[in-house]
N, C-alpha and C positions, 0 to 999 in steps of 0.2 A: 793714251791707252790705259786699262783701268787691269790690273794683275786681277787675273780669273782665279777666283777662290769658288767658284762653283761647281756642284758635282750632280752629274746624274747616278742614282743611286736604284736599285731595282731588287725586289726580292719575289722570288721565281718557284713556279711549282710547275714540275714538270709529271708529264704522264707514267707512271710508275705500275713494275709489276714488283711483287711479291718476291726476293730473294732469286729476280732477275737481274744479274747485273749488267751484264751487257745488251739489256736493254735499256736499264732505266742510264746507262753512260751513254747510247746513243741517242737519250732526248735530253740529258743536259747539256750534250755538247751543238746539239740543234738550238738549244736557246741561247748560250753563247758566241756561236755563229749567229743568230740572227739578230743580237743585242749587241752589235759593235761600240755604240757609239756609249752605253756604260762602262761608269767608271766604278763600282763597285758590283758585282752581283751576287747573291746570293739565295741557296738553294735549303732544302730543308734539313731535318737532323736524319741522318743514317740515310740521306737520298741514294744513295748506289746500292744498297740489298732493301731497302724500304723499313720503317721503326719496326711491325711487327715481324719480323722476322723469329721472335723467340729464342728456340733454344738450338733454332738453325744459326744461329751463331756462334756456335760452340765447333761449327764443323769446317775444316781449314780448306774445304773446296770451294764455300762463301767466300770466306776469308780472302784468299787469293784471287779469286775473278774481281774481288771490289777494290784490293789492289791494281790487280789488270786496268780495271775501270780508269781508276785516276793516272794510271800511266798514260793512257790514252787521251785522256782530259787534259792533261799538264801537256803535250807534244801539239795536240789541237791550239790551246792559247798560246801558242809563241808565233801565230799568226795574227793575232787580236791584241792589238798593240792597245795598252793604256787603261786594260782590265784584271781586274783581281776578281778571279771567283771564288767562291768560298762554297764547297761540297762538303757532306758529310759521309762517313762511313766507321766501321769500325777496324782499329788497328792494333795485331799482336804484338809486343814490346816485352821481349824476352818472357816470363811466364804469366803477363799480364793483357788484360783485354781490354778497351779503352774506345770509349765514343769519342768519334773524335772530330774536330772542323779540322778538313783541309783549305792551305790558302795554296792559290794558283797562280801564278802571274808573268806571263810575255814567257811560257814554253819551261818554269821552273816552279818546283814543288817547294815553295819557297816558308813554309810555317806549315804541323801539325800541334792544334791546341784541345787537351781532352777536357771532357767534363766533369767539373769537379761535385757538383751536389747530384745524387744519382737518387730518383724517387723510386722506395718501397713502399709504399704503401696502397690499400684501394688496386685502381687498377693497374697501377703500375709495381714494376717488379726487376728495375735495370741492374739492381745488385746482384743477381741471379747469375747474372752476365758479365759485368763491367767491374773493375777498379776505379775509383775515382781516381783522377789525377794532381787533388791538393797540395801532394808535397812535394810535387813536379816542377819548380821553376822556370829552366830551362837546360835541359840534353840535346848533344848532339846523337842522332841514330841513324841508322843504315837502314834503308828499306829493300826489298825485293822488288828488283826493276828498276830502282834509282840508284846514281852512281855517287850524288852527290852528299855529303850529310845533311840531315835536315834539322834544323831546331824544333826542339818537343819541350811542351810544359806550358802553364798559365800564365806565366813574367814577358810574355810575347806581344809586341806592339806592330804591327806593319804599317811603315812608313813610307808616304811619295815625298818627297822635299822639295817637288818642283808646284806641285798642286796645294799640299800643306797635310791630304787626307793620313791622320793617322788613327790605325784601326785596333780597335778591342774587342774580346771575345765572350759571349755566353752562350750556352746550350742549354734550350728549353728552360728546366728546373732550376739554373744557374739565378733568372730575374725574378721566381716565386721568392726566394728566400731572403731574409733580413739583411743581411751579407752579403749584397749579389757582386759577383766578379767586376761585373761592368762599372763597379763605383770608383773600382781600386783602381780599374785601366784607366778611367777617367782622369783619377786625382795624378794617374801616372802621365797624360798626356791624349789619350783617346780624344777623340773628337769624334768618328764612327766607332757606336757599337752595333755588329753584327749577331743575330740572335739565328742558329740554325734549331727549328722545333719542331715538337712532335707531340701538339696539344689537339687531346680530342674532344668531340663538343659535346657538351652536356646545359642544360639549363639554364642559364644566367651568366656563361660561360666565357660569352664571346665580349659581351660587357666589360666582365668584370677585368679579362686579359687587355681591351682598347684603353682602360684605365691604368695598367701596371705598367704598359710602353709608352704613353702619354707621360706621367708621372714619375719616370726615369730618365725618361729626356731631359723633363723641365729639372729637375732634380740636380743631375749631372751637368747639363747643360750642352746638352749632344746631339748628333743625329742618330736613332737609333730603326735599325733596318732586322725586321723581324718575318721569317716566312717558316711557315709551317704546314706540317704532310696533308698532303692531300687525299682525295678520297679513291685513289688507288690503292692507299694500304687495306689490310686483312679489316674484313668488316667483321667478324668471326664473334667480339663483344663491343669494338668499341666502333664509332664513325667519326673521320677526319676531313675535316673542312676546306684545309688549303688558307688557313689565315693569315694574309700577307699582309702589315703595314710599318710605314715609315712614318716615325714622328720628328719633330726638329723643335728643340726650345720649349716642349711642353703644348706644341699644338701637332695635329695629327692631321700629315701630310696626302698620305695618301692610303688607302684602306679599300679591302677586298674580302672577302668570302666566300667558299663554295664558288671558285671558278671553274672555268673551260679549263680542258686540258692542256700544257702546254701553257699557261699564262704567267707576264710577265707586269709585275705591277712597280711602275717607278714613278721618282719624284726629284725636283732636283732640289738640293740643298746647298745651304748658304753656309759655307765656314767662317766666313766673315762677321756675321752675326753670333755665332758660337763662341769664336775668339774674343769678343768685344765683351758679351755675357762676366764672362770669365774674369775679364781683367776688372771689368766695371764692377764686379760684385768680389772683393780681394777677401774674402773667407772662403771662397776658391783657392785652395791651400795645396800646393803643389803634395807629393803623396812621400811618406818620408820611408816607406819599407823598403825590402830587400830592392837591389836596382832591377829595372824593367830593361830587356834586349830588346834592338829595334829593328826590324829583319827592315829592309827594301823593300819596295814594291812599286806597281806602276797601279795611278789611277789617273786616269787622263781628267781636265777639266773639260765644262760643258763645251761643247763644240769642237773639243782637243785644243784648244787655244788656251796657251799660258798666258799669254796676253790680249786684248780684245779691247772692237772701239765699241765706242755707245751703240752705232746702228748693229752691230753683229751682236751685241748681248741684247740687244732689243729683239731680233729678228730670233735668233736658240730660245729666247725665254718664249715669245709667242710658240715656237714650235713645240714647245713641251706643255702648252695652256698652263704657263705659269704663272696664278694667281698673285697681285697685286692689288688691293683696296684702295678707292682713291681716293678714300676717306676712315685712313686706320685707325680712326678716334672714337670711327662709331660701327659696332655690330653693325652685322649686315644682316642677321636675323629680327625680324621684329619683336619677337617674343625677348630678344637675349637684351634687345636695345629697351624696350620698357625697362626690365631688370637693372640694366645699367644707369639708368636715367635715377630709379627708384635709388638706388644703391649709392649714387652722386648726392643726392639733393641730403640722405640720409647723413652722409659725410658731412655738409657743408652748413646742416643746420645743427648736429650735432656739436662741431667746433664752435659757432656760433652762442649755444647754449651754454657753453662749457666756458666761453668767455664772460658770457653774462653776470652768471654764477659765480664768478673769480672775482670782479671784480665789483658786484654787487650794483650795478649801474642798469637795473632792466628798462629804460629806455631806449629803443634805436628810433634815428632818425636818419634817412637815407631820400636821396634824392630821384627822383623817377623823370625819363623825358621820353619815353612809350619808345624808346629802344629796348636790346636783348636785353643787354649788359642789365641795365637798370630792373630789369624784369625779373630775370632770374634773383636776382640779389634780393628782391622783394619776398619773391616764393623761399626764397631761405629763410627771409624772416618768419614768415607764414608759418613753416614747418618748424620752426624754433620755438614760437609761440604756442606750439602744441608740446615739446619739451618742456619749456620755462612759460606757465598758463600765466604768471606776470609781467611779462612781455609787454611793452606799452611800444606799438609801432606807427611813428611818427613819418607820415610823406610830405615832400616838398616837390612840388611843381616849381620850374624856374624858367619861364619861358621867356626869350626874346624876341619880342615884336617884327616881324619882318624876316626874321632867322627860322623860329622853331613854324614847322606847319600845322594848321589844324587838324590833319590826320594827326600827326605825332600828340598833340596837347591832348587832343581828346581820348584818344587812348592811355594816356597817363592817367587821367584825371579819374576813367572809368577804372583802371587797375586799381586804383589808390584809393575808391570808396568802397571795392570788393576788398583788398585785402589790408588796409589798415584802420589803425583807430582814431588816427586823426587825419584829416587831408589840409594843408595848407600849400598856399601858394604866394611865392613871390616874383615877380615882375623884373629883369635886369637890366631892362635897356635902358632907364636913365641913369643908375649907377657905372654902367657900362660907359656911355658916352662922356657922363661929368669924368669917370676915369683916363679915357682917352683923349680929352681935352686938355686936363691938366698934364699928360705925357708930352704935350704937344703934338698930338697924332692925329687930331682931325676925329670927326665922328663916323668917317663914311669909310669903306671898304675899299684898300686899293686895289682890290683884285689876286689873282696868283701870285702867293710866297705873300702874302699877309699876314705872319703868324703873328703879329702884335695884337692885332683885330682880331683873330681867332682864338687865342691864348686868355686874352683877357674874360673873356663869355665864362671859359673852363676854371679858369682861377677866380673868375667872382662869386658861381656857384659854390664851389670848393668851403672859399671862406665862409659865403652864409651858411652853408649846410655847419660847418665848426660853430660857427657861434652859437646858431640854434641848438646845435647838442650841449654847448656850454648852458644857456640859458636853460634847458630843460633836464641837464644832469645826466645828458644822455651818450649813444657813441651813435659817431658816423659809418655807416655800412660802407667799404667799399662794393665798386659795380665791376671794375676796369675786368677785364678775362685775359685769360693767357697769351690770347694771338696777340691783342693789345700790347702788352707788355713786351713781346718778341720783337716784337717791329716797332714799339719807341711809339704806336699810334696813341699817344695821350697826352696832355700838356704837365709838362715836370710841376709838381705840385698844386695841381691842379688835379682835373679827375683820376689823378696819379697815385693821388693820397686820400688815405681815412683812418681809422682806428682800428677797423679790421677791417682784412681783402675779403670774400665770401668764394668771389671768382678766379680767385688769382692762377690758379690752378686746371682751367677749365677753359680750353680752344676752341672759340667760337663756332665752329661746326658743330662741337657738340652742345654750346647753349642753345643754338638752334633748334636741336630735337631734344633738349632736354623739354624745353618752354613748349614742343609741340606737345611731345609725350600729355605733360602736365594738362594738358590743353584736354587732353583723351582719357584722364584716371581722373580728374578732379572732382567730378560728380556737380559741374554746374555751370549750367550753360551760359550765363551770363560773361561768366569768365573766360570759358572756354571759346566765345565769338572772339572777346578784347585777346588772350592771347594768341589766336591765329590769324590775326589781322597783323600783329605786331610783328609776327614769324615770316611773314609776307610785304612785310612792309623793307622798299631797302633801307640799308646800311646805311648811319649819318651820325657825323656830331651835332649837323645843321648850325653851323660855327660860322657860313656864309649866307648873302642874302639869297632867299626862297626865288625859285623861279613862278610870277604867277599863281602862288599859296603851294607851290608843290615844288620837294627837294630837289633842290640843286647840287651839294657836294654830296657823292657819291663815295663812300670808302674807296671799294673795289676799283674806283678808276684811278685815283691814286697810288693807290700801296699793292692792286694785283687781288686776284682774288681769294678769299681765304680760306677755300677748299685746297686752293695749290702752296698756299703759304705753309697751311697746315700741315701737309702732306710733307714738304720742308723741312719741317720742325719736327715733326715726328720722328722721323728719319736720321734727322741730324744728332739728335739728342737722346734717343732712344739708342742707334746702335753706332755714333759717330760717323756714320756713311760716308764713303768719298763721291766728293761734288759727280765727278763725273759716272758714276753707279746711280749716283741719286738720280740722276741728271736720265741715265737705261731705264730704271723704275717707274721717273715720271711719265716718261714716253709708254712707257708699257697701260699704265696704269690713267691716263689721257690722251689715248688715241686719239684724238680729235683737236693736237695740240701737235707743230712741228717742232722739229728741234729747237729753233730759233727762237720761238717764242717760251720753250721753257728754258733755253739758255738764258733770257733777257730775266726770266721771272726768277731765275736762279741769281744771278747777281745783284737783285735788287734786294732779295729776300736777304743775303748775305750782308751788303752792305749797310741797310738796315741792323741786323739782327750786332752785328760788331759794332756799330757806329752807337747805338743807346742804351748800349749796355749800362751808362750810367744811369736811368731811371731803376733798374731790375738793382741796382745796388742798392738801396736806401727804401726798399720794398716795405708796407706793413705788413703787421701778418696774417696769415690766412691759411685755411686748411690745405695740406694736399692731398688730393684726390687720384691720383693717377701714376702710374711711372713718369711719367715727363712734366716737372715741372722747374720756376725757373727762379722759387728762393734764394737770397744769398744766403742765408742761412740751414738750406739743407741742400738742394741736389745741383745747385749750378753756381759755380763760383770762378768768375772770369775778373781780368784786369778791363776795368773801362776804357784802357788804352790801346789795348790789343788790334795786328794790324790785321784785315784782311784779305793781303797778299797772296798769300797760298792758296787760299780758296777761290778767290777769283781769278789766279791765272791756271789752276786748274779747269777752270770752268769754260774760259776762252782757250785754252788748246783742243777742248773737246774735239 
């Protein structure tokens, strides 16, 4: 069973009259009634008498019916087990007046939290009305209609301890400013910020505000759940749109505008991801000010299950069309994937230049066998050579008779008169065979698990490519890519090693489209045929003999394929995933795969990825390009001994 850290979360604009309160209480508790199954919801700022209310806020027959309201609201949710709702209204506190979020939860009025930056200026004017509540930590007070005391002030945290969700507070004004609240709930423990607002729209408006919730998520490292009035308040000067969205981690979840009455916009989020954020980035620096209270609360997780198997978080996440990419390496916008592809190559040839120039060595010489790996690595050179215009790029061809195919040779050969300055070739198969002779191994192939035979092709290349950079002063490119390296698919000092990696950093998925990309900006069709024959061509070290001139060793039928490997990896290393969640996402995100088969693909990927760790130790170096990469020297540092135990009998309880 995989402990459910997820939440459905919703931020709600309900139909609203003008300094009605007991109307606009009888459509938030319609959407709370018919939003069981959230576990946070929230409504806008001053939702029970509406923002423009004015200077009808000064008059205590408001006042008291938006009390009334929330009495009625808090008696309503002790039938809606597992939700916190969070209303807004404004609340008298001895001779002060205060915007304030109510929280709600299972039939108790359990947190009011007031706002503490109150905007005058333009058109707004809440000082007229309000006292900030910044020097408010936490009070207990007595309300009218409630028996029990409730805590008041901004030091307020609401906590589920069985879900994990713990919630912090802004209103409106609170995320415009340098300062905002929600940084400090954050460093205090937040994990939900809740934004109850009353942003009106004006020109460039709605932008710039998807930018400030985005940018505080990522920021903080939170889910951050923002809804604001909609266009039942006073249209008198200003019009309100009803902007509802949730961001998580700096990307934005779900988003809305100018809706239907009554509309409830949710998303579900992952605290798991949030937590992991947090620990992994350790200048996430717990918050050292006054102490934070931490009221109760219920937020039930997705489906109300504390705990949950794979097919049940497979079957909630479908229900709520929750996006999964099955390939999170690579945009799924085309325009975003050029960009990315441009923005890689720019990395990769950049480090490359920057080595050249160190070391004062402007020859590379790098091997080509009209695979990715070798392709891409080329194109870095290519694009380095426009960096450092004394660049001298040396190709070698090394084919073995009977192994490498005429597709693959001649595509090398044609890459390597488009973009280098010199094309050479060397021939391995009798250096190969006089070398397996003297092993005593025989010259011929013994078939499956022949890594002598196959090992040897990888490590004789390897060495001539070193010599030739010795003889010509030069350095050897690495080709190898990151999925390579995960899964050990390379021969230990052999295509293993060079003088620098180009790729090392870079998951075969996406050399894929990077090599297409290039294929579509490079401005030359020559090239542009040779790289999309190669992008189309499969996967092979061709390290066996050729079937009939056409490949026979198949990557993907070996080690799985590396869409799903990648998907793996990404997962694994990006947010530490647990096998069996990864195990939910793959099935969500490869529907057309049973359990079984991503169970099998999951323990091999694992066993793998533990088992050669020892190549990723003794790595060269190489740019990184991405969050996920798997230097020993910067982002991944494992024992080469390490057992993988745990993760595969997680994997088989599934």
């Amino acid at each position: 069973m995989i402990e459910n850290k997820m939440i459905k979360a919703a931020a709600a604009v309900p139909s609203l009259k003008v300094a009605d309160a007991a109307y606009n209480t009888q459509q938030i508790i319609k959407l709370m009634q018919a939003n069981r199954d959230i576990g946070v919801l929230v409504f806008p700022e001053l939702s029970l008498c509406g923002y423009t209310c004015a200077d009808l806020l000064n008059h205590d027959l408001l006042l008291d019916a938006c009390l009334e309201g929330l009495r009625k609201i808090t008696e309503t949710s002790a039938d809606i087990k597992g939700q916190t709702s969070v209303v807004g209204l404004p609340v008298r506190i001895e001779n002060c007046l205060y915007n304030c979020a109510a929280f709600v939860s299972e039939g108790k009025l359990i947190a009011l939290v007031p706002k503490i930056n109150l905007p005058t200026y333009s058109e707004f004017y809440e000082s007229r009305w309000f006292q900030s509540g910044r020097d408010i930590a936490c009070e207990k007070i007595h309300l009218k209609g409630f028996e029990d005391e409730i805590p008041f002030g901004t030091k307020l945290l609401m906590e589920d301890m069985t879900s994990g969700a713990v919630i912090g507070t802004d209103i409106c004004e609170d995320v415009w400013v340098p300062d905002k609240p929600s940084t400090h709930a954050c460093l205090a423990g937040a994990n939900i910020i809740v934004n109850l607002s009353a942003s009106d729209e004006v020109i460039g408006k709605q932008d710039y505000r998807r930018e400030i919730i985005t940018d505080q998520s990522a920021n903080c490292y939170c889910a951050y759940i923002y809804a604001s009035s909609g266009t039942g308040e006073s249209s008198t000067d200003l019009v309100f749109s009803g902007h509802c969205m949730i961001a998580e981690n700096g990307k934005m979840k779900a988003d809305s505008i100018y809706p239907e009455e009554n509309t409830v916009t949710s998303a579900v989020i992952d605290l798991d991801m949030i937590a992991y954020n947090r620990t992994h980035q350790n200048t996430f620096d717990e918050n050292t000010e006054a102490e934070w209270i931490h009221v109760p609360c219920h937020v039930q997780a997705l489906a109300g299950k504390k705990e949950i198997s794979v097919e049940d978080l497979v079957s909630a996440l479908q229900k709520e069309n929750y996006k999964i990419a099955s390939n999170p390496f690579v945009p799924a916008d085309n325009k975003e994937l050029e960009k990315r592809c441009r923005r890689i190559l720019q990395i990769q040839a950049n480090g490359l230049a920057t080595r050249v120039k160190a070391t004062g060595i402007h020859t590379l010489v790098i091997g080509i066998s009209g695979g990715l790996d070798s392709t891409l690595a080329l194109i870095v050179c290519h694009e380095a050579q426009k960096i450092c215009k004394d660049i001298h790029i040396i190709g070698y061809t090394l084919p073995n008779r009977g192994n490498t195919t005429s597709l693959t040779y001649n595509n090398a050969v044609n890459l390597m008169k488009i973009l280098c300055d010199e094309v050479r070739e060397v021939a391995i198969e009798e250096g190969v065979k006089k070398h397996l002779i003297d092993l005593g191994h025989g010259t011929e192939y013994k078939g499956e698990g022949d890594t002598t035979y196959e090992n040897a092709q990888a490590r004789m290349r390897t060495y001539i490519l070193m010599d030739a950079a010795n003889m010509e002063n030069g350095l050897v490119v690495g080709t190898g890519d990151l999925s390579e390296l995960a899964l050990g698919w390379c021969t230990y000092n052999g295509d293993h090693m060079s003088m620098y990696g180009v790729n090392a950093s870079v998951p075969k998925t996406l050399v894929q489209y990077i090599c297409r990309a290039y294929a579509h900006f490079c401005n030359d069709k020559k090239l542009s045929e040779t790289l999309l024959s190669i992008v189309d061509t499969p996967i092979s070290p061709e390290l066996t003999p050729s079937h009939n001139g056409k490949i026979a060793q198949k990557t993907e039928e070996k080690i799985g394929k590396y869409d799903l490997n990648d998907f793996f990896l990404f997962y694994t290393l990006r947010y530490g995933m647990d096998p069996q969640k990864l195990m939910a996402f793959a099935l969500l995100a490869y529907p057309q795969l049973d359990k079984e088969e991503v169970r099998s693909a999951e323990l091999r990927f694992f066993g793998r990825f533990f088992h050669q760790q020892f190549k990723r130790s003794c790595l060269p170096d190489g740019p990184k390009v991405g969050s996920v990469t798997l230097s020993p020297r910067g982002d991944w540092r494992m024992p080469s001994d390490a057992s993988v135990s745990l993760w595969n009998a997680r994997i088989k309880e599934a």
